[in-house]
VOGU-3710 file (C-alpha; in Angstrom, 3 decimals, decimal comma):
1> xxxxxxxxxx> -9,437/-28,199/-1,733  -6,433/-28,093/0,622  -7,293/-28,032/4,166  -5,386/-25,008/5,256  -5,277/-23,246/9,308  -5,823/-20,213/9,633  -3,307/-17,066/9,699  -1,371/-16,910/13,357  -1,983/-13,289/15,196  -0,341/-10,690/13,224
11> xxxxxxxxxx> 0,968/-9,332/16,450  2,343/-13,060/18,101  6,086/-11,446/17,274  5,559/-9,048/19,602  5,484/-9,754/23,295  4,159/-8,254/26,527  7,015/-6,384/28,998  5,902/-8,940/31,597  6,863/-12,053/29,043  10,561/-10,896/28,288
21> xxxxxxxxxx> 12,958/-11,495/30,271  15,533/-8,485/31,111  18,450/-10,515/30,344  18,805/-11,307/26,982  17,104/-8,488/25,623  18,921/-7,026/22,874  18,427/-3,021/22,352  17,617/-1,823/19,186  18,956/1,792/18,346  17,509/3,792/15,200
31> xxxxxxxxxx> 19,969/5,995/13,843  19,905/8,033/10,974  22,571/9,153/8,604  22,464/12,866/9,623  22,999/11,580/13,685  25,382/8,638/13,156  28,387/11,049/14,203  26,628/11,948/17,461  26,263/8,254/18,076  29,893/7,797/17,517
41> xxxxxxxxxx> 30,569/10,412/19,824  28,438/9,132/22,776  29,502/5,407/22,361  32,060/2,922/24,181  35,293/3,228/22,211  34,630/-0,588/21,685  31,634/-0,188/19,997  32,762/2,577/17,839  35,340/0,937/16,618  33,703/-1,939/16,069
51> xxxxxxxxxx> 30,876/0,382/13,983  33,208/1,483/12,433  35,055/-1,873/11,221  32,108/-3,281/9,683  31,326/0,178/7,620  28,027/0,889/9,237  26,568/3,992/7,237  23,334/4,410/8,453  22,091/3,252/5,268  17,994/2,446/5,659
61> xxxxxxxxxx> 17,390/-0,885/6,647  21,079/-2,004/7,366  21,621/-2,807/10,551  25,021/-3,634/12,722  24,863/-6,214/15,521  26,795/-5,403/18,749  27,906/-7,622/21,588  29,190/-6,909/24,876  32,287/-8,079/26,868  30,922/-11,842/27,208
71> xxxxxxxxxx> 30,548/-11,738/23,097  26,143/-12,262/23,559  24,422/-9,915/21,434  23,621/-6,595/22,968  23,014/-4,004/21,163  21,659/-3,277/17,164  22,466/-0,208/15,413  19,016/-0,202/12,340  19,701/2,440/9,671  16,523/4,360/9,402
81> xxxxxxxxxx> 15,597/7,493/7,053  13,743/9,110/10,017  10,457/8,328/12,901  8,272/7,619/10,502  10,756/4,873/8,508  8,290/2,328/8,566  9,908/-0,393/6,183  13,478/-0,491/7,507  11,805/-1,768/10,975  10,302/-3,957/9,259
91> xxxxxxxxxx> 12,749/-5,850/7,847  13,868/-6,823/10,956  11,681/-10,035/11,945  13,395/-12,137/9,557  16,809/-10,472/9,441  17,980/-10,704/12,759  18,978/-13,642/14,290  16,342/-15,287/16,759  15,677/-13,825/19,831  14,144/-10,530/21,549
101> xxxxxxxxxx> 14,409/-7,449/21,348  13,537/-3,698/22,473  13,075/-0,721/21,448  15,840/1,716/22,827  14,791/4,381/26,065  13,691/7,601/24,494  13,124/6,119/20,549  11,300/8,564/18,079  8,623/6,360/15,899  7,782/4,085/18,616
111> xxxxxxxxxx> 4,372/3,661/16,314  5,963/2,967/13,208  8,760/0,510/14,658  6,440/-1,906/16,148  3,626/-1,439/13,082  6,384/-1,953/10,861  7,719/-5,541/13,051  4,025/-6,675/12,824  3,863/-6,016/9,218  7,525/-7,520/8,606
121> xxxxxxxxxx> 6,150/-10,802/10,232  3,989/-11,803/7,573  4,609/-15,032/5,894  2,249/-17,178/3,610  2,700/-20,723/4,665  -0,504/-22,264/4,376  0,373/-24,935/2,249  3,665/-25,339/3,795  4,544/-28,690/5,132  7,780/-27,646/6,960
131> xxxxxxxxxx> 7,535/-25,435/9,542  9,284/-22,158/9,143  12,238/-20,408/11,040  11,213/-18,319/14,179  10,983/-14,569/13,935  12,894/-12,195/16,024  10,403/-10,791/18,723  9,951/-7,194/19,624  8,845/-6,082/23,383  5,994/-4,225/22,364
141> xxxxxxxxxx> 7,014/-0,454/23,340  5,334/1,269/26,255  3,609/4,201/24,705  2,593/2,490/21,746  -1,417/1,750/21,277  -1,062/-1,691/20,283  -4,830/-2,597/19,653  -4,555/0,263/16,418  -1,427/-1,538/15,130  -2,777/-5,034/15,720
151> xxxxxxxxxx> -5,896/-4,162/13,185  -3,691/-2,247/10,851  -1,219/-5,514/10,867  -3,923/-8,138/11,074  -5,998/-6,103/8,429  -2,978/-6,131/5,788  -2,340/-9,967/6,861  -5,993/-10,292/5,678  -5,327/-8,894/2,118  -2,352/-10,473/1,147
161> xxxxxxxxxx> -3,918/-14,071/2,848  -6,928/-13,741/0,682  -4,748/-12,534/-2,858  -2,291/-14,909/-1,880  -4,732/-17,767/-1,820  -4,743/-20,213/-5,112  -8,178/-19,666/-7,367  -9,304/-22,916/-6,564  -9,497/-22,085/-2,653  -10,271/-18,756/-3,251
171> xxxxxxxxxx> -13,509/-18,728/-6,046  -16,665/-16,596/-5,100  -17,893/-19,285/-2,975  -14,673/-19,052/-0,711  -14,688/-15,004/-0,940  -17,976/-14,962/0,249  -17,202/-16,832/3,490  -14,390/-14,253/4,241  -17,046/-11,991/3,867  -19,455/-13,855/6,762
181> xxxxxxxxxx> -16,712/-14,530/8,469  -16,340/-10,780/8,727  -19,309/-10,017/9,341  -20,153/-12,429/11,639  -16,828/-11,038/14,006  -18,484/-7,673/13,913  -21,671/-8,070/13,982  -22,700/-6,913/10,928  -25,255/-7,560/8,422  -24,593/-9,747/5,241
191> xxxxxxxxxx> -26,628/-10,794/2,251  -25,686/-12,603/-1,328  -27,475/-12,348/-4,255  -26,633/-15,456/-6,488  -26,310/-16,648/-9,799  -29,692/-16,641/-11,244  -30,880/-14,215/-8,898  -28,546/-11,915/-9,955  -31,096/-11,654/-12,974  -34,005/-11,163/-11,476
201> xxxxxxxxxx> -32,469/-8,562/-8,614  -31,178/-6,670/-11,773  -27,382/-7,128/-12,018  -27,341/-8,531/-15,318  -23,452/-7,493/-16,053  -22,708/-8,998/-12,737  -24,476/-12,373/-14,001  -23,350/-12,031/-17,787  -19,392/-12,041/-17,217  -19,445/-14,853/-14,029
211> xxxxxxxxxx> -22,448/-17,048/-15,810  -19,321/-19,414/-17,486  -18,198/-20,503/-14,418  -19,181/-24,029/-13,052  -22,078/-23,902/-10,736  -20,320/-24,043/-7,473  -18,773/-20,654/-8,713  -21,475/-19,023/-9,465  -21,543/-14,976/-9,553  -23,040/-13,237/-6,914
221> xxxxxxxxxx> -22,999/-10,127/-5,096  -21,802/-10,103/-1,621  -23,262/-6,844/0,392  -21,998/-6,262/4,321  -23,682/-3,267/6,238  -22,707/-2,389/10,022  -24,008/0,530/11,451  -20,942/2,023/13,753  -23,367/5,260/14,327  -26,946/5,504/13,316
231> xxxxxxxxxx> -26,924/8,881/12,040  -22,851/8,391/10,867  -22,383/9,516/7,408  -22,756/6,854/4,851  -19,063/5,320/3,385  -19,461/2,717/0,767  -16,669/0,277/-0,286  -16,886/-1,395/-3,907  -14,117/-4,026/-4,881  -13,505/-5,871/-7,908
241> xxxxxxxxxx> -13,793/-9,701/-7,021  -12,679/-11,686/-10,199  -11,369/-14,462/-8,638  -9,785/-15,785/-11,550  -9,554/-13,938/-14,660  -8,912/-16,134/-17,951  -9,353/-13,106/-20,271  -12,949/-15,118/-21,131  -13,322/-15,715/-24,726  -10,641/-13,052/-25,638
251> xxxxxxxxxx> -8,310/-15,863/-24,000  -5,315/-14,542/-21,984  -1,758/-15,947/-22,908  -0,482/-18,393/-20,443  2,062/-15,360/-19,054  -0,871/-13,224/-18,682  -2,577/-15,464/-16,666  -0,323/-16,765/-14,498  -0,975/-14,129/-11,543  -4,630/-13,844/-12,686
261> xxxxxxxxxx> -5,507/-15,515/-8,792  -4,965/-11,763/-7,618  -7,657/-10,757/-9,663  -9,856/-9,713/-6,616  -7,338/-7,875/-5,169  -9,924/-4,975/-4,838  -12,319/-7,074/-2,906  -9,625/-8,467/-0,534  -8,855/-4,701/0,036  -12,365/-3,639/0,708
271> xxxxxxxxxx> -12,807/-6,352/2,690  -9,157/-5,534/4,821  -10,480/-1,894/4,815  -14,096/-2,857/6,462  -12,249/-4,713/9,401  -9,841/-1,998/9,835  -13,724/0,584/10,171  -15,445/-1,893/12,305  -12,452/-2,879/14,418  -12,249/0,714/15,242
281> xxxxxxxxxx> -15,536/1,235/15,968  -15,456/4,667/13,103  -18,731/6,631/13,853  -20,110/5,967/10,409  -22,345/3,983/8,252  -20,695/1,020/6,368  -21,708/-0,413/3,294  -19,236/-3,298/1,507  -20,472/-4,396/-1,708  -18,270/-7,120/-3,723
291> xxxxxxxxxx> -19,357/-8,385/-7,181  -17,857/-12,044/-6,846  -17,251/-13,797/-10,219  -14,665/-16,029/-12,196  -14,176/-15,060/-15,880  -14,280/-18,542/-17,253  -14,587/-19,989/-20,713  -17,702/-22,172/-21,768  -20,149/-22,472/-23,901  -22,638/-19,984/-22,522
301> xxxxxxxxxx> -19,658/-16,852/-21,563  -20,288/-13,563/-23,042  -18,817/-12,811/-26,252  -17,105/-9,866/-27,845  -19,195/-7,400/-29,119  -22,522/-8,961/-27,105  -24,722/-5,822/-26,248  -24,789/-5,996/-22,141  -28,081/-4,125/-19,844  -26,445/-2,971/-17,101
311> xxxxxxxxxx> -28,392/-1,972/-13,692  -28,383/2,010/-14,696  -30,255/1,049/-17,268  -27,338/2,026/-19,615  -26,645/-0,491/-22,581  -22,776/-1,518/-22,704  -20,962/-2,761/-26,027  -18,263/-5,628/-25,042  -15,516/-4,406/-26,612  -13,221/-6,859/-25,188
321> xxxxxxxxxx> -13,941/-9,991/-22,990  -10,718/-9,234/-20,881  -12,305/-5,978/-19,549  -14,660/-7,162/-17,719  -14,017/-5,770/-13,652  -15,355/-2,303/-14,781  -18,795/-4,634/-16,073  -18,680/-5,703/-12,626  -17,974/-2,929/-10,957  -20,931/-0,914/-13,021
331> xxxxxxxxxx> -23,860/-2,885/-11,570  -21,900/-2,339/-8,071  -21,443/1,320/-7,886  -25,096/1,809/-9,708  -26,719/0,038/-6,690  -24,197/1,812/-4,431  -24,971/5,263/-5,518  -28,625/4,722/-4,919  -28,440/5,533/-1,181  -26,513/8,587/-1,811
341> xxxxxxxxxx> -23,018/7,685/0,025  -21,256/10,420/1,469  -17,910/8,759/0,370  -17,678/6,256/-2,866  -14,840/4,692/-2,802  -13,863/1,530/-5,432  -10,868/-0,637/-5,658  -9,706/-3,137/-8,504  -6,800/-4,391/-10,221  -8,345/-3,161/-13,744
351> xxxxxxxxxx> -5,518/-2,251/-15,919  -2,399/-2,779/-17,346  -2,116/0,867/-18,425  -2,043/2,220/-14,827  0,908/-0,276/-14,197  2,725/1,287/-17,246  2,113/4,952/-16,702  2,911/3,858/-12,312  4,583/0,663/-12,083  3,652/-1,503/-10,019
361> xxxxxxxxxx> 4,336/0,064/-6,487  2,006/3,111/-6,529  -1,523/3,136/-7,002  -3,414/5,056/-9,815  -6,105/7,201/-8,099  -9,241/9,297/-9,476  -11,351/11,156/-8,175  -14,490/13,873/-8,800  -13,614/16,324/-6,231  -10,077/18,060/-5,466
371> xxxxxxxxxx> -10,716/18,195/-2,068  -10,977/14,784/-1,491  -8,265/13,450/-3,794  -6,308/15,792/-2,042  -6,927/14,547/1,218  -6,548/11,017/0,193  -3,015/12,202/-1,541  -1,993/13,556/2,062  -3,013/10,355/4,031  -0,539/8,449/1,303
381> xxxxxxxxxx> 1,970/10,490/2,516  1,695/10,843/5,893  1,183/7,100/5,842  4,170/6,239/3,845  1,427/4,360/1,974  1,405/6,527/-1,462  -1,120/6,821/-4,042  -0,569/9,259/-7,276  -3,577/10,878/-9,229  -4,133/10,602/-12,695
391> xxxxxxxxxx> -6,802/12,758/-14,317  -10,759/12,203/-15,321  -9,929/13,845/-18,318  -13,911/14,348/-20,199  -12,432/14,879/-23,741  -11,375/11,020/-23,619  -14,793/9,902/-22,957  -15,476/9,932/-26,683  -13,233/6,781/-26,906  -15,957/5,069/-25,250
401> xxxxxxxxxx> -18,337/5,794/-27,892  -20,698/3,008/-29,707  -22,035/2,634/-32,794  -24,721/-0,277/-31,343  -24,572/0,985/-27,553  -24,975/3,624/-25,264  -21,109/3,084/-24,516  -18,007/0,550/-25,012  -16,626/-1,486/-22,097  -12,887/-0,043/-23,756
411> xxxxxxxxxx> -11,409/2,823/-24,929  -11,117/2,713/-29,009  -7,343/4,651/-28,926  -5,489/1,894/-27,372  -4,301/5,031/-25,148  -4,782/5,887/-21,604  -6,508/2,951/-20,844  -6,277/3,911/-17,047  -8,573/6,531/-18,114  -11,045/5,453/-20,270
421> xxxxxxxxxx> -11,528/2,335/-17,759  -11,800/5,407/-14,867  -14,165/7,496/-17,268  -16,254/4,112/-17,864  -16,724/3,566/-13,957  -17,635/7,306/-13,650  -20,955/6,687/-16,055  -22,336/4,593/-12,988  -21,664/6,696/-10,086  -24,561/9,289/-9,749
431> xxxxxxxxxx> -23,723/13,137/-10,034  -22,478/15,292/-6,917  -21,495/11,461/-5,160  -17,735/12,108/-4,077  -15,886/9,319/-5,124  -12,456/7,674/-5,428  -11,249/4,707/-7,738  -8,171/3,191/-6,967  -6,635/0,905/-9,899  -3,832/-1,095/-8,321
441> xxxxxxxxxx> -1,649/-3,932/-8,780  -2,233/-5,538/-5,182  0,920/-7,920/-5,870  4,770/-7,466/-5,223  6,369/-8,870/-7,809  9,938/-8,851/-6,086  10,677/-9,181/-2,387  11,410/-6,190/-0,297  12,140/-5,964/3,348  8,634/-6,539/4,772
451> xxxxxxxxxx> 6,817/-6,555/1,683  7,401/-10,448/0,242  7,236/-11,490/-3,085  3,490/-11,788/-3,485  -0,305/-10,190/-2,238  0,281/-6,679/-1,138  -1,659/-4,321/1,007  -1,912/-1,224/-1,333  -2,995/2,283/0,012  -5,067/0,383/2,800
461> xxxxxxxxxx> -3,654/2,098/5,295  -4,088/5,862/3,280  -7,850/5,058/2,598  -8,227/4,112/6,375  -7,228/7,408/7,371  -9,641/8,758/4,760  -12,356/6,948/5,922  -11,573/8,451/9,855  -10,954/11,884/8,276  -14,884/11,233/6,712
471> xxxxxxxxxx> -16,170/10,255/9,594  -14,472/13,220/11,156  -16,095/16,010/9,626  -19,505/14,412/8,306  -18,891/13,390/4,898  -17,389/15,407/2,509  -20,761/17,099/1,028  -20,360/19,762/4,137  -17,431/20,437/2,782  -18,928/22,776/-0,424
481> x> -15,836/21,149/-2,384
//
């Protein structure tokens, strides 16, 4: 194992008023297509001019660098689609030339520009040897509440640092510490259940897929409470942790294994949502459970058509080796319905089929109640962090039918895989439990302007929002939906 430091503040490109110096400051000006003409009206004939040279269109995310009279850098004109353009700020870190900078007097999306800086800042480096360019700093901007965008920017650093991080410093052993590190920072309560025990605490899908892997990767199941409010209704987070995913003995191709490290994506969400709950102090009750495993190939790994128990007491058919989060995830959200959650909420990178029916970008969602899924829907947008529902559509669950089982682990169609995997998960979670499952690709696979080539933060900040909506009202049972 590499020895590695830890990931710098989230927030270190963003300074205190007090630690800038006036002079030198650079203003940053938002401006959007529709109001670049009032701009051009209100500004020095210089600077219009010069705006006007270089072809500046207000375009989102381009920006046009100013100077004054002695030729230093004064001024930056950022296109911006409106307040709430959260990605064209933050490009800026690593676009514009080192230095500070400020936010103009009177700027609309004061929130967004300095969540979308701390966000822009990210960089994996960990096994860098050379040290990196300095970022451009941003004065952090007066009416801005900078402890709720430090844990939204530290809590997406968190995901993409723990997807980002190679299998062999990231196995179950290594997921669990992030876990008790976690808890430990919050005070909450942790337990494992591991490898053999795993048996005997009946979690015997948990144990069959991870028992292949050498024995300091042994399966187990990680489970963080914290109590934010004793009487707090009940939200409990389930994420897929297979932290490497060979396809077992229905071997992956080399291509299809290549980015198989970002296998526990869902955990390292679940795990980015929790500190985002805790660090906010949410008046509710928080359960984390992670099913930590590597799909490995040995003598003893679980073989196609193998007849699994699972902890509902439901008998699974293994259709396919290579589906084996939602065997996982079963045992999970059977031990998580048995308190009776008021929210359910799972997250895994389970199948190609969402990625073909939703690329890459946008999450698949499903859900049991409209209510809810429409509520999560609405946080996506108002977050600018989207997800898109696909259906539970019951006529497909007869594609999970077996002739030896109570049900396959995979739909027999070879269509709507998203589904069948969804309508699979849904067997396990107890009737009248609201409950979401998010299938995502937790991984940009090009580089954007604050979202690098890499481990990607997926609807964290939607389901966040959820989660405070939840602990809003109650839970969502009041609700009659």
């Amino acid at each position: 194992m590499i020895e590695t430091s830890p990931s710098p503040d989230a927030t270190a490109h963003l300074v205190e008023p007090a630690a800038a110096a006036s002079d030198g400051v650079a203003e940053i000006v938002a401006v959007t297509k529709a109001g670049l003409a009032a701009w051009r009206e209100a500004a020095a004939p210089r600077e219009r001019a010069w705006v006007e040279a270089l072809g500046f269109a207000a375009e989102p995310g381009k920006t046009a660098l100013l100077a004054d009279e002695r030729g230093t850098l004064a001024r930056v004109l950022l296109g911006v689609e409106g307040e709430g353009d959260l990605w064209s700020w933050a490009g800026l870190p690593s676009a514009l030339p080192a230095g500070t900078y400020r936010l103009a007097p009177g700027s609309a999306g004061a929130r967004n520009a300095a969540l979308g800086w701390a966000i822009g800042g990210y960089r994996f480096e960990r096994y860098k040897t050379k040290a990196a360019a300095p970022l451009a700093r941003l004065v952090w901007p007066a009416e801005v509440d900078a402890a709720a965008v430090r844990r939204l920017a530290q809590s997406v650093w968190l995901v993409r640092d723990l997807i980002n991080s190679p299998a062999e410093d990231m196995g179950p052993a290594e997921l669990e510490a992030a876990a008790r590190t976690l808890a430990a920072d919050y005070d909450a309560a942790l337990s494992v259940t591991l490898g053999a025990d795993l048996l005997d605490a009946d979690y015997p899908a948990i144990h069959a897929v991870g028992r292949a892997g050498a024995p300091e990767r042994a399966p187990r199941l990680i489970d963080l409470n914290w109590r934010g409010a004793p009487a707090g209704p009940l939200v409990t987070l389930v994420g897929k942790g297979v932290c490497f995913d060979t396809g077992g003995l229905d071997l992956k191709s080399a291509a299809n294994m290549k980015l198989m490290k970002k296998d526990m994506g869902g955990a390292a969400h679940v795990l980015g949502l929790a500190r985002l709950v805790m660090d906010a102090k949410l008046p509710v009750r928080l359960r984390v459970l992670v099913p930590a495993v590597e799909n490995a190939v040995s003598g003893n790994a679980f073989r196609p058509l193998d007849v699994l128990r699972t902890r509902r007491g439901l008998t699974v058919e293994v259709g396919d080796t290579d589906a084996e989060g939602r065997l996982i995830l079963c045992d999970a959200l059977a031990e998580a319905g048995r308190q009776n959650p008021d929210l359910l909420l799972d997250m895994a990178t389970l199948t190609g089929a969402a990625r073909v029916a939703l690329g890459t970008e946008l999450p698949a969602l499903f859900c049991n109640d409209d209510a809810l899924a429409e509520a999560a829907l609405a946080a996506g947008r108002a977050e600018d962090d989207p997800l898109w529902r696909l259906p539970l559509h019951a006529p497909y669950r007869r594609h999970l039918d077996s002739k030896v089982a109570d049900l396959s682990n995979i739909g027999g169609s070879g269509f709507g895989g998203a589904i069948t995997a969804a309508l699979f998960l849904e067997r396990f979670v107890p009737e009248g439990t609201p409950w979401i499952h998010v299938d995502l690709m937790a991984w940009n696979t090009g580089g954007r302007p604050g979202r690098p080539e890499g481990g990607e933060a997926q609807g964290l900040r939607a389901l966040f929002a959820l989660i405070a909506e939840t602990a809003g009202r109650g839970g969502w049972r009041q609700s009659g939906s």
